[in-house]
N, C-alpha and C positions, 0 to 999 in steps of 0.2 A: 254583472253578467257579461262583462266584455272580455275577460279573460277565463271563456268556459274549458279551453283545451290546455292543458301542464305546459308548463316552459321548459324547457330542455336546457337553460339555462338564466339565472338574472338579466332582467331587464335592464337595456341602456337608457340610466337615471337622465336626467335631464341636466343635473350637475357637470355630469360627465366623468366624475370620480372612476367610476369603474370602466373606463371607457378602455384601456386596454387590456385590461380582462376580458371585456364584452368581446371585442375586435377577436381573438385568439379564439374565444369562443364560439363565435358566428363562421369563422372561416373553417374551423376542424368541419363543425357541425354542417358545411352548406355542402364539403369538399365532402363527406358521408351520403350525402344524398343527391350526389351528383351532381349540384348545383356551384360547385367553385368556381367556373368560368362567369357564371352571370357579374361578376362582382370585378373579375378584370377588364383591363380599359381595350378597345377594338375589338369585343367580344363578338362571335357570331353563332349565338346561342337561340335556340326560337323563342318565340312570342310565350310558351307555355313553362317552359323551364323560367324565363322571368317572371313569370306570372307566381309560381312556386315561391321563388326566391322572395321576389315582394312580398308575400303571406307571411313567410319565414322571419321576415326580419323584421317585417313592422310589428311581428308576436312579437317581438323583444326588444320593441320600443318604449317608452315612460309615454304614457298619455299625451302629455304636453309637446313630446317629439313628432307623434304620429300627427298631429294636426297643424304642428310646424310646416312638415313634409305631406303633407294631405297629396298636393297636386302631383308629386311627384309618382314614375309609373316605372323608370329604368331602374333596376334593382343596383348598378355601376353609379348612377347618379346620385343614388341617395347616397349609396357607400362614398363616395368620393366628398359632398356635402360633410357628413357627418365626420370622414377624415379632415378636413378641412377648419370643420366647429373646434375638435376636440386633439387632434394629431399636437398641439403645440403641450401637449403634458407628458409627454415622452423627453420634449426638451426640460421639463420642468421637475417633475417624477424622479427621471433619471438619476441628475449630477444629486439632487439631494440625497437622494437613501445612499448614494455612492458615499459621500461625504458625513452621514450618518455611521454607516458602517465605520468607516475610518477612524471618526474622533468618538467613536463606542467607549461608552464608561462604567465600570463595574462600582460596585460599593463596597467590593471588598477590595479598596487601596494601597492594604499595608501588603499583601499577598499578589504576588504575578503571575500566580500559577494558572491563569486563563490566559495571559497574554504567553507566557514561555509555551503553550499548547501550538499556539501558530495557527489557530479558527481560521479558515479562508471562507469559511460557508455560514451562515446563518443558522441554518438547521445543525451542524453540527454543535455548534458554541450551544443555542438553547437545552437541543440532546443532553451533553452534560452538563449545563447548568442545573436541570430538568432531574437528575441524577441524585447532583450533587445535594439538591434541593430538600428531598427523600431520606438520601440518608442524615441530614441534617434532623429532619421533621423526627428518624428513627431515635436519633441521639436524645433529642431534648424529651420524651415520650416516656425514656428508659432512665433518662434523670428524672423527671416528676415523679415516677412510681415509688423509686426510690433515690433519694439525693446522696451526692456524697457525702460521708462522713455519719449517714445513717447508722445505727447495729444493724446487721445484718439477720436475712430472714433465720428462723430456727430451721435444721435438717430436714429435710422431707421423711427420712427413714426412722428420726429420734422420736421414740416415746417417754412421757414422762410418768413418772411413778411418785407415790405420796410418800410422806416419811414417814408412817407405818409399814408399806411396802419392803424398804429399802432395811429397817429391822427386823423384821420377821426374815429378812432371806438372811441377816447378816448370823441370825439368833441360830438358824437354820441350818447355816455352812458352820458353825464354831464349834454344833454339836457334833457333831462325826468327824472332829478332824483327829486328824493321827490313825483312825483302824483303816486298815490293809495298807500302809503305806510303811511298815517294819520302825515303827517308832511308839507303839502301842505297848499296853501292857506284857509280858510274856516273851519280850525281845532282847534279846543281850544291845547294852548299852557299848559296847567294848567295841 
């Protein structure tokens, strides 16, 4: 029951994993509803716009935060706190995924045609990974049905006929041959 009204955004964990997610998130959101100054330092905002802002941001606290910060009432104090708790993952965050990105390995080795592309962006590389992935999935899909080196299916438009069929027309066409075509009876051979 203590979380009766929606969040406008995930709650800052107690971990702090999400913490600059949350941060980008509380600042758009406070700077929306007119509250971005309560959160800078020398602010001269009133009594009730903090008072807002506190509501705001302790809604988007982890349990264990808000009672951490219980006594706390400046909506710049706690933000400063919590930059304080959690700002040193930006140094950490950071250089990693940079260094991540960099020594990025595919599994397809033998082939450089992901690195010859020149990815600068993440979302780009997955994009066509993402792709490439598809028509892969199409390929093997259309092998299973049918593999190479199968016979191949019968004509769509071929009917087959029984080998009575195929006598009776032969019996058919043998009888009539030669009238009206000047090789019939009654015809100079000459």
């Amino acid at each position: 029951m203590s979380n009766l009204a929606k969040l406008e955004f995930v709650a800052l964990d107690i971990t702090g994993n999400n913490y600059l997610s949350w941060v980008l998130d509380a600042e758009i959101h406070l700077e929306a509803k007119g509250l971005g100054d309560t959160i800078k330092e020398n602010n001269t905002v009133t009594r009730q716009d903090k008072a807002k802002a506190m509501i705001f941001l302790r809604h988007h606290l982890h349990e264990g935060l808000k009672t951490e910060y219980l006594t706390v009432k400046d909506p710049q104090v706690l933000w400063s706190n919590l930059k304080e708790r959690y700002d040193h993952q930006k140094t950490m965050i950071l250089p990693k995924a940079h260094y991540d990105w960099l020594q990025l390995r595919l599994q397809d080795f033998k082939s450089t045609q992901y690195r010859e592309k020149g990815f600068t962006k993440y979302s780009e590389l997955i994009s066509y990974l993402l792709v490439a992935e598809k028509n892969n999935e199409l390929l093997m899909k259309n092998h299973e049905s049918r593999p190479t080196g199968s016979t191949p299916f019968p004509e769509a438009n071929a009917t087959s006929h029984s080998g009575k069929e195929k006598k009776a027309r032969d019996h058919a066409s043998s009888r009539g041959r030669g009238r009206g075509r000047g090789r019939g009876r009654g015809h100079d051979r000459g």
